[in-house]
C-alpha positions as CSV (number, residue, x, y, z in Angstrom):
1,X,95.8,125.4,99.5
2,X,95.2,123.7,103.0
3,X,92.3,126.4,104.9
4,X,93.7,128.0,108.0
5,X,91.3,128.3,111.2
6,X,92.1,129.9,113.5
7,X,90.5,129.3,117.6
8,X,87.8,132.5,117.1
9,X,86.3,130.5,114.1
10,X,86.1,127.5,114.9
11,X,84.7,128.7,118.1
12,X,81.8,130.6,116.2
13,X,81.3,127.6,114.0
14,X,81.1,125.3,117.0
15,X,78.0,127.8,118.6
16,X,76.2,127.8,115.4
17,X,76.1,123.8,114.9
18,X,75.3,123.6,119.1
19,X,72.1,126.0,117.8
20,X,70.3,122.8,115.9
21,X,71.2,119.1,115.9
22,X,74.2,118.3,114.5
23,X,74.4,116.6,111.1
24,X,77.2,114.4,109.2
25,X,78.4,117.2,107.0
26,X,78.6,119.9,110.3
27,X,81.0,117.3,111.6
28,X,83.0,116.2,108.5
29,X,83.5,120.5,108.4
30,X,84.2,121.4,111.7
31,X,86.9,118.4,112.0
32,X,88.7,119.2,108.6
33,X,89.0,122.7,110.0
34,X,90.3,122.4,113.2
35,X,92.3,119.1,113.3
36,X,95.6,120.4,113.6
37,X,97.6,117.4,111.9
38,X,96.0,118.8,108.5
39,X,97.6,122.0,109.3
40,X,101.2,120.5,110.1
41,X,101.0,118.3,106.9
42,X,100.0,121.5,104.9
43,X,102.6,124.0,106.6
44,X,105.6,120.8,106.0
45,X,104.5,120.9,102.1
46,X,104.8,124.7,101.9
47,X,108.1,124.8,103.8
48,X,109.3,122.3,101.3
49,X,108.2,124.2,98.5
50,X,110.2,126.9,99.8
51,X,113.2,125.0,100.6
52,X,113.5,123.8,96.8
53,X,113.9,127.1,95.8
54,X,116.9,127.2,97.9
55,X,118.5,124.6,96.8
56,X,118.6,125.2,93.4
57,X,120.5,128.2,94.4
58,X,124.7,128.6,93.5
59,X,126.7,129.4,97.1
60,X,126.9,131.9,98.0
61,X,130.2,134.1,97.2
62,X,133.4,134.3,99.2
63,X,135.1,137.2,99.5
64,X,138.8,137.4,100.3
65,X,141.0,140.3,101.7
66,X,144.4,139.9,103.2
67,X,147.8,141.2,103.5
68,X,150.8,139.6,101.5
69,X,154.8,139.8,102.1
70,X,155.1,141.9,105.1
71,X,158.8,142.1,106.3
72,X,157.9,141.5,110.5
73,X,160.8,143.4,111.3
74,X,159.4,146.5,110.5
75,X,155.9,145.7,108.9
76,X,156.6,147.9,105.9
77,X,154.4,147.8,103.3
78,X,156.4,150.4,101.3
79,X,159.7,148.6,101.8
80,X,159.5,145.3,100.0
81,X,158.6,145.4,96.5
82,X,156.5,142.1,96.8
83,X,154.0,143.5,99.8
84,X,150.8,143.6,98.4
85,X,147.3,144.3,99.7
86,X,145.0,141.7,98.1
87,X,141.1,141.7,97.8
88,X,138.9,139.0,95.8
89,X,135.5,137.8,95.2
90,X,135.4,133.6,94.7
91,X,132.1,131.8,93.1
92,X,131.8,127.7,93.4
93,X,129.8,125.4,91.3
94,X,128.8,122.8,91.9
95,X,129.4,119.5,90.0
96,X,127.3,119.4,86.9
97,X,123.8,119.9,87.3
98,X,123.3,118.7,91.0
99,X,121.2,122.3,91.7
100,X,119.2,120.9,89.7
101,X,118.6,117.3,90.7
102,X,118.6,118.5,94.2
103,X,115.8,121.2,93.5
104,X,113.5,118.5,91.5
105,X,114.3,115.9,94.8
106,X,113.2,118.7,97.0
107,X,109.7,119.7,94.9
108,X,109.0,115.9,94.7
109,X,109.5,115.6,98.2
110,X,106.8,118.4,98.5
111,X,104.6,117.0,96.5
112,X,104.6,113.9,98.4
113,X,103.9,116.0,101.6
114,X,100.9,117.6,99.6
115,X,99.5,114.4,99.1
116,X,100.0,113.3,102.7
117,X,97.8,116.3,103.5
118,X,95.0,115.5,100.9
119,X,95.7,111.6,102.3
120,X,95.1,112.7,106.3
121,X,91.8,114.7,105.3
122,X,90.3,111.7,103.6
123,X,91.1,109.4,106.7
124,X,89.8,112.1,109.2
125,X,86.7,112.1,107.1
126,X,86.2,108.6,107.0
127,X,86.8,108.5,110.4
128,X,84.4,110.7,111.6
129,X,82.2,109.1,109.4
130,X,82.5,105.8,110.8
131,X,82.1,107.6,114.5
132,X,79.0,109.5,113.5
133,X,77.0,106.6,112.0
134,X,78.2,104.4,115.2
135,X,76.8,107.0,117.5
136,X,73.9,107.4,115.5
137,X,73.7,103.6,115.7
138,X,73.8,103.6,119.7
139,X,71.2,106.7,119.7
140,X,68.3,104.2,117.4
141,X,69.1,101.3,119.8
142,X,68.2,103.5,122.9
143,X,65.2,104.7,121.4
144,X,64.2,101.4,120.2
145,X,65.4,99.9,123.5
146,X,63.1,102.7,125.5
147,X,60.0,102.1,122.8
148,X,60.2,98.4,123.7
149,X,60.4,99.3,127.7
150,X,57.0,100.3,127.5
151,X,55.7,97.8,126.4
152,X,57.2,95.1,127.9
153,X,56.4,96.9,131.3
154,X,52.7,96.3,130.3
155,X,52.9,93.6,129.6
156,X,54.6,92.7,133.0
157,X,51.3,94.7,134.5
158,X,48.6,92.5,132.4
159,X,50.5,89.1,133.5
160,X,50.3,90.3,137.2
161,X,46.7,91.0,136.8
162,X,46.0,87.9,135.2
163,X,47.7,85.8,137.8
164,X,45.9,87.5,140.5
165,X,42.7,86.1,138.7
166,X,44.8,82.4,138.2
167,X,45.2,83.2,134.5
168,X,48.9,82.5,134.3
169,X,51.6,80.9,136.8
170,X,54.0,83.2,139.2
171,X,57.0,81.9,136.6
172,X,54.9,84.0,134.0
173,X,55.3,87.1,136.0
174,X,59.0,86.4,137.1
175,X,60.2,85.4,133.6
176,X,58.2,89.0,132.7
177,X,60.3,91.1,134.7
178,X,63.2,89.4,133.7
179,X,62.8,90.3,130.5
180,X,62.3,94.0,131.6
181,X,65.1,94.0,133.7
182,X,67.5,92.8,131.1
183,X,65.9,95.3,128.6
184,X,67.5,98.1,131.1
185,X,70.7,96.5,131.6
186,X,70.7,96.3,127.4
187,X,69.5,100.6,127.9
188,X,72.6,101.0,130.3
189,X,74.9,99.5,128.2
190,X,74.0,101.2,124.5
191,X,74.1,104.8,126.5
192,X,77.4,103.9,127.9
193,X,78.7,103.0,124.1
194,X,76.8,106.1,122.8
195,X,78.7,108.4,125.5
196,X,82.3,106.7,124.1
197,X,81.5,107.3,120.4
198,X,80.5,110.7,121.4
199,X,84.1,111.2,123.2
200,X,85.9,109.9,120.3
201,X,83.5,113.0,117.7
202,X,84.7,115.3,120.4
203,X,88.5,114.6,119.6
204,X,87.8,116.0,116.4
205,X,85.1,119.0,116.8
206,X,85.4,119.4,120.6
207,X,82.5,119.7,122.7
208,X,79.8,120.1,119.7
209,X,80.1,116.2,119.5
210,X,78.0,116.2,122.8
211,X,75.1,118.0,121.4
212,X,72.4,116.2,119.8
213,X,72.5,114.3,116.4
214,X,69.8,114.7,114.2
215,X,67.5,111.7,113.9
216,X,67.5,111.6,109.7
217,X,69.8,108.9,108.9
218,X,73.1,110.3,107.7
219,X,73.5,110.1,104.1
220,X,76.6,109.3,101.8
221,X,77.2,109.8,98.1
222,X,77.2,106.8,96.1
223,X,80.6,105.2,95.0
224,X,81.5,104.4,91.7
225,X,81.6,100.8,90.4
226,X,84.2,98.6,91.9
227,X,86.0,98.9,88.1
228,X,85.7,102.3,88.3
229,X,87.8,102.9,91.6
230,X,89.9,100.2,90.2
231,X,90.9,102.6,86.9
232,X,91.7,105.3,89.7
233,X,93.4,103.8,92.4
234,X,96.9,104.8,91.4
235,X,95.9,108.2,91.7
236,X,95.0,107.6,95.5
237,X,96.8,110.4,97.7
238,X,98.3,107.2,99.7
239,X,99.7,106.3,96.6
240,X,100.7,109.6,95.1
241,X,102.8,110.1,98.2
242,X,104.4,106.8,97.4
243,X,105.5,107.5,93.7
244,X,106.7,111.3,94.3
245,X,108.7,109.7,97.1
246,X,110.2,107.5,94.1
247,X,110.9,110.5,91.8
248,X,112.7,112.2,94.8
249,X,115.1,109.1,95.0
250,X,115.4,109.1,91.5
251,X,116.5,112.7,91.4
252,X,119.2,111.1,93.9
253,X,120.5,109.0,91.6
254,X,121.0,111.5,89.1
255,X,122.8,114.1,91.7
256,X,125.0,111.0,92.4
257,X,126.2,110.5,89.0
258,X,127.0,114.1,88.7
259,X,129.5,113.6,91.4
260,X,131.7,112.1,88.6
261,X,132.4,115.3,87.1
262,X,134.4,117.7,88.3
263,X,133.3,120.8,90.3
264,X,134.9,123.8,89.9
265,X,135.9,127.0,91.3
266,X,136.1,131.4,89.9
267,X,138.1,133.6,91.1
268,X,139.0,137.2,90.2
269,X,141.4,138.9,92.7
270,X,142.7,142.8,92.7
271,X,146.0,143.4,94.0
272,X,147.6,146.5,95.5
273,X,151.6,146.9,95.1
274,X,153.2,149.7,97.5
275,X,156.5,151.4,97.2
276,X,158.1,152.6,94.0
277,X,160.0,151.3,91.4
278,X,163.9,151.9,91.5
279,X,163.3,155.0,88.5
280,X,160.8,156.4,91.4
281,X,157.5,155.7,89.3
282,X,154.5,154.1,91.4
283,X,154.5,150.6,90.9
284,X,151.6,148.9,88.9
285,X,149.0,147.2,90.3
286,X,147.9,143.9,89.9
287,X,144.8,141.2,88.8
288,X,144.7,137.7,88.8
289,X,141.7,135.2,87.8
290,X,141.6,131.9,89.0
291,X,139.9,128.7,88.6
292,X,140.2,125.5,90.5
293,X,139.0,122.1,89.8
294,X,138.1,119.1,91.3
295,X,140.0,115.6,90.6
296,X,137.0,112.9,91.2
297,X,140.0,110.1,90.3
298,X,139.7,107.8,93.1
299,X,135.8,107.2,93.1
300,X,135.5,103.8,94.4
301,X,135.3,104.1,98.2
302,X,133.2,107.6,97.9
303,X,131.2,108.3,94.2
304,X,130.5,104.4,93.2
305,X,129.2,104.3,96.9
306,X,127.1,107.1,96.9
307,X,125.7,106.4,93.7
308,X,125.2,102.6,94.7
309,X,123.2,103.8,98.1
310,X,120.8,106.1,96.3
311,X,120.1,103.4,94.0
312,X,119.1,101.0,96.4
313,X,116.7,103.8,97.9
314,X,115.2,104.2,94.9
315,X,114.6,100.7,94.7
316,X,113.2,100.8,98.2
317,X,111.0,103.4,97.5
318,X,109.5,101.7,94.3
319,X,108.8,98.5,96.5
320,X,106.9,101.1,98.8
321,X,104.6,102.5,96.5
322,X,104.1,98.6,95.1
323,X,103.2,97.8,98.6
324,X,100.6,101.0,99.0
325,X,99.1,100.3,95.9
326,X,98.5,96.7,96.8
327,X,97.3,97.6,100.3
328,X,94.6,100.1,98.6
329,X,93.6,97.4,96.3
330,X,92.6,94.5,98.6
331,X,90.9,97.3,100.6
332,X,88.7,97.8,97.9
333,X,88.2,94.3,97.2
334,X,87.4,93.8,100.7
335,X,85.3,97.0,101.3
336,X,83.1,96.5,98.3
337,X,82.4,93.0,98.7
338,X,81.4,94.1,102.4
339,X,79.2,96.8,101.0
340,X,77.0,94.5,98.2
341,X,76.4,91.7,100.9
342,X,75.7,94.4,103.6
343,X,73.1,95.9,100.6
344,X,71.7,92.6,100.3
345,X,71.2,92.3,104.2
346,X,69.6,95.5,104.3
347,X,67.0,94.6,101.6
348,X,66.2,91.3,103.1
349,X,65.2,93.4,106.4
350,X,63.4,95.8,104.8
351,X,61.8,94.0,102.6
352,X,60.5,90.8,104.7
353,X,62.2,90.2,108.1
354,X,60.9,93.7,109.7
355,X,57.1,92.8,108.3
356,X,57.5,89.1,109.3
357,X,58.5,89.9,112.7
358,X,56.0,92.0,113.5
359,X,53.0,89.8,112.2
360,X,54.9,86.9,114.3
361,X,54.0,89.5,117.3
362,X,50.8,90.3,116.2
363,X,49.7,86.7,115.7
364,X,51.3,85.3,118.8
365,X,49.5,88.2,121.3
366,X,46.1,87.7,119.8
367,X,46.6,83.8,120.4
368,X,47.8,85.0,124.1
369,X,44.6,87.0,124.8
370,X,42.3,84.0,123.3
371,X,43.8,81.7,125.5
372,X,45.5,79.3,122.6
373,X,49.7,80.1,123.2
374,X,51.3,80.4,126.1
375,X,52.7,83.2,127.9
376,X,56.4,82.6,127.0
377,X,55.4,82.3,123.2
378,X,54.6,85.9,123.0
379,X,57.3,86.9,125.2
380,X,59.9,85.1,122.5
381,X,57.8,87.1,119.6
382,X,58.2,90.3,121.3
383,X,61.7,89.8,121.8
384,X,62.5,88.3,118.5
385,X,61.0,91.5,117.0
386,X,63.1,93.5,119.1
387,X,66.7,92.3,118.1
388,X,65.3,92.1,114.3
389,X,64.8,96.3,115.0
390,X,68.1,96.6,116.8
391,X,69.7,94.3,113.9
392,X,67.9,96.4,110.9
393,X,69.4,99.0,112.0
394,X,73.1,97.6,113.2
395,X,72.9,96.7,109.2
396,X,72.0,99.7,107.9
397,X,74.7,101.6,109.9
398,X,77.5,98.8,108.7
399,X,76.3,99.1,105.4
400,X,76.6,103.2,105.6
401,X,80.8,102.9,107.7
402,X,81.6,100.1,104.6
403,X,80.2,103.2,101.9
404,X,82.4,105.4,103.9
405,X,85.3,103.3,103.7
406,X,84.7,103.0,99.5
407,X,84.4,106.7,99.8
408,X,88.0,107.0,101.3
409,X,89.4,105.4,97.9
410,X,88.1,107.9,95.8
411,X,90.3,110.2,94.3
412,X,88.4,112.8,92.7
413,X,86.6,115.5,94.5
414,X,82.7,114.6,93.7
415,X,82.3,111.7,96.0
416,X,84.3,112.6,98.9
C-alpha cells in the first residue's frame, strides 16, 4: 500500500536531511514521499478496487405503487369492482454472468493502475538518480576546476618572474593567463550546470536539493546479469500494466457474448380490491408475479457489433503489451552494453591514464625548470592532466546513471 505523507512530514524530513549533507538514498526517500503523481496513481488503483465491488452488484430494486381503474367521474374506489390499489417490488438481472465479467474487467483495470504506481516510483527513482550523480558530477569538476586554478595561477606568477629575468618570451606569460582565464570561464560554466541539476532535485524534494551533497561517491546496488533481467522482464511494472490491461479487454469480450442471452426481469406485485361483492362480502385481494424477458433476435447491427469491437481492443491491447515488452528489452540491451564498455573506461582511467597523466606532468615541469622543454610543453601536460581528471570522473558518473538505468528494469525489491 502506496505511503501517505502528508506537508508536516515531509517538512520534518526535509530539516533533518538540511542538518548534514545530503546523500543518494535521503533523496530517493524524500522524492518517493512527496511526489504527488505516486499518490494520484495509488488513490486511482484503490478507487478502482472499490468500483469493482460495485459492479459486481445486481440493480438495485424498483418499487412500484399506483392506482388502477378509477371511474374519473366520481374517482370511486369503492364503486367499480376492478379499482385496485397496487404495490410491487421488481429485481433485474442482468444477461448471464456480465456482473461478473464486468467485476474481473474492473479488478484488472486496478491492477494495471497498481502497477502504474509501482511503474512511476521506479522512474522517479531512476530519475533522481540520474539528477544526483549529474550534480554530483558538476560539484567534482568545480572542485577539480578550483584545485587546478591554483596552480595554474602559479604558474602564471613563475613565468612572469622568469620573463622579468629574460627566461621566457611575453607569449609565455600571455598564453599563461589564457589558460587561467579559460580555466574560469570552464568554473562559471560547471556552477551554472551544477545550479540547473540542483533545480531539477528540487522538483522532487523541494529546497533540500540546494543543500550540500556529500562528497562520497554515491553508490548503487549491483544489477543482475543481463540473462538474468532478461528471465524477469515480463514481470516489469511497465509490462504488468500492459498485460492486466489485456485481461480487462478480455473480460470484455466475454461480457459481450453474454449479451446473446436473454436478460430477465422478477416481479411480485400485491393488489388491493375495494368495494364488495354483490352477496355484500369484502372482496378478495389479489397477487401477481411476473417475469419478463429479453428477445436478443436481431443481433447483427447491435450484439455481433459489440462483440466484434471488444475484440479488436483486445487485440489492440495485446499488440501494446508486445510493444512494452519490446521497448524494455532493447533498453536493456542498450543499457547494459552501455554499462560494460563504461566499466571498461573506468578501469582503463584508473588503472593507467590517471598515473600516466600525471607522470607526463611531473616529467614535463622538471624538464621546464632544467631548461630542456619549453614553456608551452608543460602548459599542454598540465592541461592534458586536467581534462583526463574531469574525464575520470565524467566516466565514472556515466557509468553510475547507465547502473541506474539497469536498476529501473529490475523487478524485484532487492536491487531497486
Amino acid at each position: 500500500m502506496r505511503r501517505i505523507i502528508n506537508p508536516l512530514i515531509f517538512y520534518l524530513a526535509s530539516l533533518s536531511c538540511a542538518q548534514a549533507a545530503l546523500t543518494l538514498p535521503d533523496a530517493e526517500q524524500l522524492a518517493l514521499e512527496a511526489d504527488p503523481a505516486v499518490s494520484a496513481s495509488q488513490s486511482r488503483a484503490n478507487a478502482l478496487h472499490e468500483q469493482s465491488v460495485a459492479d459486481g452488484q445486481l440493480p438495485d430494486p424498483k418499487l412500484t405503487f399506483g392506482v388502477f381503474n378509477v371511474p374519473l367521474d366520481d374517482l370511486s374506489m369503492k364503486k367499480e369492482g376492478s379499482s385496485q390499489l397496487r404495490t410491487g417490488i421488481r429485481q433485474a438481472f442482468p444477461r448471464g454472468k456480465t456482473l461478473r465479467y464486468q467485476q474481473q474487467r474492473t479488478e484488472w483495470l486496478g491492477k494495471a493502475e497498481q502497477a502504474r504506481t509501482v511503474l512511476t516510483e521506479k522512474q522517479i527513482q531512476r530519475d533522481v538518480r540520474e539528477t544526483f550523480l549529474e550534480l554530483y558530477y558538476q560539484l567534482q569538476a568545480a572542485r577539480i576546476i578550483e584545485q587546478n586554478q591554483a596552480l595554474f595561477h602559479q604558474l602564471t606568477e613563475i613565468t612572469r618572474a622568469h620573463y622579468a629575468s629574460g627566461r621566457v618570451s611575453q607569449q609565455d606569460v600571455i598564453q599563461a593567463q589564457l589558460e587561467l582565464s579559460r580555466l574560469d570561464d570552464r568554473a562559471t560554466r560547471i556552477n551554472a550546470r551544477a545550479d540547473v541539476e540542483r533545480a531539477k532535485l528540487a522538483r522532487w524534494i523541494g529546497a533540500v536539493g540546494w543543500q550540500a551533497i556529500d562528497p562520497a561517491f554515491p553508490a548503487l546496488p549491483q544489477p543482475p546479469s543481463r540473462e538474468a533481467l532478461l528471465a524477469t522482464l515480463a514481470q516489469h511494472p511497465a509490462v504488468e500494466a500492459a498485460s492486466a490491461q489485456v485481461a480487462a479487454n478480455q473480460q470484455m469480450v466475454k461480457a459481450a457474448r453474454e449479451q446473446y442471452k436473454p436478460g430477465f426481469d422478477v416481479g411480485l406485485e400485491y393488489r388491493k380490491r375495494f368495494g364488495d361483492e354483490a352477496n355484500g362480502s369484502d372482496r378478495p385481494d389479489m397477487m401477481a408475479a411476473m417475469v419478463s424477458l429479453d428477445l436478443p433476435l436481431f443481433t447483427d447491427k447491435r450484439q455481433d457489433r459489440r462483440l466484434a469491437a471488444s475484440q479488436q481492443q483486445a487485440e489492440a491491447a495485446i499488440q501494446t503489451r508486445e510493444q512494452r515488452l519490446r521497448e524494455v528489452q532493447r533498453q536493456l540491451e542498450s543499457d547494459y552494453a552501455r554499462w560494460q564498455r563504461l566499466g571498461e573506461q573506468e578501469t582503463l582511467y584508473r588503472d593507467h591514464l590517471l598515473h600516466e597523466a600525471r607522470a607526463n606532468t611531473e616529467a614535463a615541469l622538471s624538464s621546464y625548470q632544467n631548461g630542456i622543454n619549453e614553456f608551452t610543453t608543460l602548459m599542454r601536460a598540465r592541461i592534458t592532466e586536467l581534462d583526463v581528471s574531469l574525464q575520470d570522473v565524467r566516466i565514472r558518473i556515466d557509468h553510475a546513471k547507465a547502473q541506474a538505468r539497469l536498476l529501473f528494469l529490475v523487478t524485484d525489491g532487492e536491487n531497486r
